[in-house]
C-alpha positions as CSV (number, residue, x, y, z in Angstrom):
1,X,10.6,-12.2,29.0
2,X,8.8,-15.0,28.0
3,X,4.5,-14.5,28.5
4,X,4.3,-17.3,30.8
5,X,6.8,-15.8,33.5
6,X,4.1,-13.3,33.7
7,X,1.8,-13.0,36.1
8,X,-1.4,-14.0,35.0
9,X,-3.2,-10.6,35.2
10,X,-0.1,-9.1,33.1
11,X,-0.4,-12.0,29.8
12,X,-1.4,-10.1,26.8
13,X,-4.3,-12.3,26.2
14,X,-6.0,-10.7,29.2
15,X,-4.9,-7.5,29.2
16,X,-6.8,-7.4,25.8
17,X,-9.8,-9.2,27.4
18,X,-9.9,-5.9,30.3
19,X,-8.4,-2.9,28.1
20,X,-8.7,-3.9,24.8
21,X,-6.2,-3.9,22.0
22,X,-5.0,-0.9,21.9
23,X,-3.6,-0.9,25.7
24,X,-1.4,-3.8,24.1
25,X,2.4,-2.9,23.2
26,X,3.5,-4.2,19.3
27,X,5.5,-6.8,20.8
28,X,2.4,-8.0,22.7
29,X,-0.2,-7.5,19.6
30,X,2.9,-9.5,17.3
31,X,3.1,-12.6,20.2
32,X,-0.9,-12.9,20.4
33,X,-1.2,-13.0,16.4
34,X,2.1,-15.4,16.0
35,X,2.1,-17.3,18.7
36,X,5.6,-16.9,20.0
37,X,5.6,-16.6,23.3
38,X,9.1,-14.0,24.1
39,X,8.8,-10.9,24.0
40,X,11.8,-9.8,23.7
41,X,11.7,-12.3,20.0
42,X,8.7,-10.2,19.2
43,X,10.3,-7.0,20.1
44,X,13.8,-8.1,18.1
45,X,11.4,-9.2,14.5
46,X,9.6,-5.5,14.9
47,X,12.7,-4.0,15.0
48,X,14.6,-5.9,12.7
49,X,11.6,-5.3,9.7
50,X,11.1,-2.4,10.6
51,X,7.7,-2.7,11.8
52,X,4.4,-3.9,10.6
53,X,4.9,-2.8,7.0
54,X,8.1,-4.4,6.7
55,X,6.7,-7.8,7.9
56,X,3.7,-7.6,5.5
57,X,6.5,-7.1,2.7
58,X,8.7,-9.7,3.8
59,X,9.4,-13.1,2.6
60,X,7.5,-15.4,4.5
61,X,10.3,-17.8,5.0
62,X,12.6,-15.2,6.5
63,X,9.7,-14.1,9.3
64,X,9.5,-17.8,9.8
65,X,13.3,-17.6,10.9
66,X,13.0,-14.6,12.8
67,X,10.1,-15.7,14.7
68,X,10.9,-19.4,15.2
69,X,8.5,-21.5,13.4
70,X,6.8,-21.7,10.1
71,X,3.4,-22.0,11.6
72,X,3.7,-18.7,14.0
73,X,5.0,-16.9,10.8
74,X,1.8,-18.4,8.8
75,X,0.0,-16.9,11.8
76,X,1.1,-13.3,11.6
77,X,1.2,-13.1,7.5
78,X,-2.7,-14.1,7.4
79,X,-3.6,-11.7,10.4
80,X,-1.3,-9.1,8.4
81,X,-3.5,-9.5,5.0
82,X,-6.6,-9.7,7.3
83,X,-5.8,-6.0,8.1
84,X,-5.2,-5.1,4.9
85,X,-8.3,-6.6,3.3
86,X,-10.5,-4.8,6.3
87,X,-8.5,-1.5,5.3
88,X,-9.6,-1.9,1.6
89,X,-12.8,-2.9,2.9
90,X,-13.5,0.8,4.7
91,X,-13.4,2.3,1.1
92,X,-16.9,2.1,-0.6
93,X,-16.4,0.4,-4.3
94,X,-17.5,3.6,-5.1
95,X,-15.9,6.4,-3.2
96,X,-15.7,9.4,-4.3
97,X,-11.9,11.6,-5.5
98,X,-12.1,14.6,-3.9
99,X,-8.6,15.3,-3.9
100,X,-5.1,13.7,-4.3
101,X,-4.8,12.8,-0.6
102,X,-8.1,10.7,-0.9
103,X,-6.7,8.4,-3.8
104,X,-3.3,8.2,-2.5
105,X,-4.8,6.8,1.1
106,X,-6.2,4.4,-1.1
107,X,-3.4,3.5,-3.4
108,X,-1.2,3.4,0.0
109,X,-3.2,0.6,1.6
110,X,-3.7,-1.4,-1.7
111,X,-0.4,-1.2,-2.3
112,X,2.4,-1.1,1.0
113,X,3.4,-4.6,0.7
114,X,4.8,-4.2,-3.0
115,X,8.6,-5.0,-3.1
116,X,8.7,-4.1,-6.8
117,X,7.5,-0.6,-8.8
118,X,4.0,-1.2,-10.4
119,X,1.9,1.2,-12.1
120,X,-2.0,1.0,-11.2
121,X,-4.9,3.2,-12.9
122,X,-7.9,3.9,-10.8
123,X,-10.9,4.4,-13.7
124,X,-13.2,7.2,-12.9
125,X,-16.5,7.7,-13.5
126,X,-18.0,11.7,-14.3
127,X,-18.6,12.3,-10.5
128,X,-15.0,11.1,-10.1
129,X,-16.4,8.1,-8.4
130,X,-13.9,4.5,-8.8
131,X,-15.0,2.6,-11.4
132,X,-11.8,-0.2,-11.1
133,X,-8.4,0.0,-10.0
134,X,-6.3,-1.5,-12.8
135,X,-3.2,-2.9,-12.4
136,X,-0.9,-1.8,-16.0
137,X,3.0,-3.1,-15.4
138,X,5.7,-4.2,-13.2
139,X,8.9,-3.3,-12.8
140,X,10.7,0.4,-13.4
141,X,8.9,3.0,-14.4
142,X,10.6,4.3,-18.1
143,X,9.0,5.6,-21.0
144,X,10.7,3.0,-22.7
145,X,8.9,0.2,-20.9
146,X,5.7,1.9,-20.5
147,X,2.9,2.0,-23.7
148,X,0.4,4.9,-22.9
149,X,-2.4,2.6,-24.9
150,X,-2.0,0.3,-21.5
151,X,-2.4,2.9,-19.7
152,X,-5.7,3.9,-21.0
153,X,-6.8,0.2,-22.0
154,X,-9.1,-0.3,-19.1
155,X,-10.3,2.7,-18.9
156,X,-11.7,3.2,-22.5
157,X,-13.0,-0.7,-21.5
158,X,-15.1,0.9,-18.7
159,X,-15.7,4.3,-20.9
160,X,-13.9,6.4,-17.8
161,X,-14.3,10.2,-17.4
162,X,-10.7,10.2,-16.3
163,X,-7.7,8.6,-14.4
164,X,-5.6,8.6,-11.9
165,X,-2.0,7.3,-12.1
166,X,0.0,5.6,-9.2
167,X,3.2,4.0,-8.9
168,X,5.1,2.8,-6.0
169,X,8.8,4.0,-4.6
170,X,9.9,0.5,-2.8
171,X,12.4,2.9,-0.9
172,X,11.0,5.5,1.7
173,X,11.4,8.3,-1.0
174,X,8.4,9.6,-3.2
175,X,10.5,12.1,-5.1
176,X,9.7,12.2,-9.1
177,X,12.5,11.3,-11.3
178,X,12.6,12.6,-14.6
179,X,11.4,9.7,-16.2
180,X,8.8,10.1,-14.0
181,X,8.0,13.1,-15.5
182,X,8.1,12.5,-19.0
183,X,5.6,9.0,-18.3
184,X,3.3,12.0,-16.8
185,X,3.7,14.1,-19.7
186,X,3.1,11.7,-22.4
187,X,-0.2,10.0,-20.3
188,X,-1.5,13.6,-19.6
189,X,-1.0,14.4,-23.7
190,X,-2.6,11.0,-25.1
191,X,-5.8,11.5,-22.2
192,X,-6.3,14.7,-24.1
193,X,-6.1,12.8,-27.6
194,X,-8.4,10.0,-25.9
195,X,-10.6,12.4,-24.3
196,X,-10.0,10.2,-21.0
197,X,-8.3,13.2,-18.5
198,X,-5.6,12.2,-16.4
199,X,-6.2,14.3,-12.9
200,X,-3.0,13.2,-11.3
201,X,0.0,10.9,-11.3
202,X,1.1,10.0,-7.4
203,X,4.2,8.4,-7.1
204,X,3.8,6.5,-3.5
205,X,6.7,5.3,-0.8
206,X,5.5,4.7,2.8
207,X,3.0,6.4,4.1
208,X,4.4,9.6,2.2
209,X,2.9,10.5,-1.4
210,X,4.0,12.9,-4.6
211,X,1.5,14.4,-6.4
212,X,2.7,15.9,-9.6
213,X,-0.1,17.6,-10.4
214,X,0.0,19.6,-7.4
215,X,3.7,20.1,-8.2
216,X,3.6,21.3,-11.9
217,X,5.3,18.5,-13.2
218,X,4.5,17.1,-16.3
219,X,0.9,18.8,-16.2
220,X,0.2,22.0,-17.9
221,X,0.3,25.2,-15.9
């Protein structure tokens, strides 16, 4: 149904006026943000990415097809990145590591719209407070890509207490491969050597995370 064939009272624009947003369907939130006006369009482009996640990821050009226009696909990416900037925004520059779940929610939101493995560092002070979150390589995660130094670079820069190591699964699975084991391994050993910790390596996919510490895998018991 097209918004228009609605009665006025029923439009999405002032149901969110009355209820607010979160009495508003996806279909209804996606048409206010894009500007398409079916809803049954809206419906079909949620479904057909996926979801929100899978429209943030995708190419702009293709959401542009699926919604109708260039302009309502503009729309949606820059209110897409606007929640992801406030979402980033809710962590202090300084928050505190606690444990691996409150990295990993950061990691997560920083990085769901990756299409591509990349390894990121988050650089630790002696509270375990983020220094920086640096951003080492792209592409597959192998210990024949990967130089520990790299790694470490930053962090030695900032004089870190420690790191944390995430990379990204682009599929929905966040099991460790053995290569991601041996890339924990050898960071883990040259942190020692560096006296620059590493407390964890998360391997993210979704909204699911691995940690390998709390696993035993490539961390001495």
């Amino acid at each position: 149904m097209r918004i228009r064939e609605l009665p006025a009272d029923e439009r999405p624009a002032s149901r969110i006026t009355r209820h607010g947003p979160e009495a508003l369907s996806d279909a209804e939130l996606l048409a206010l943000v894009s500007g398409q006006h079916d809803l049954a369009t809206c419906a079909q482009s949620l479904h057909d990415y996926h979801g929100w996640v899978g429209l943030l990821r995708a190419d702009i050009r293709a959401v542009a097809t699926s919604l109708g226009t260039p302009r309502q696909a503009a729309s949606l990416k820059a209110a897409l990145e606007i929640g992801r900037r406030v979402a980033i925004a809710s962590y202090s520059d300084r928050f505190q590591v606690k444990s691996p779940a409150d990295v990993a929610q950061f990691f997560m939101v920083e990085m769901m719209a990756l299409d591509q493995e990349e390894l990121w560092v988050a650089c630790l002070d002696t509270k375990n407070r983020l220094l920086k979150v640096a951003k080492v390589y792209r592409g597959s995660v192998n210990t024949a890509m990967i130089r520990v130094g790299e790694v470490f670079k930053e962090a030695l820069r900032l004089n870190a207490a420690s790191i944390v190591v995430a990379h990204n699964h682009p599929s929905s699975d966040p099991t460790p491969s053995p290569e991601d084991i041996l890339v924990t391994r050898q960071i883990v050993e040259a942190g020692k050597l560096l006296d620059c910790e590493c407390l964890d390596h998360l391997i993210l996919a979704g909204n699911r995370f691995v940690s390998l510490r709390e696993r035993g895998l490539g961390f001495p018991s």
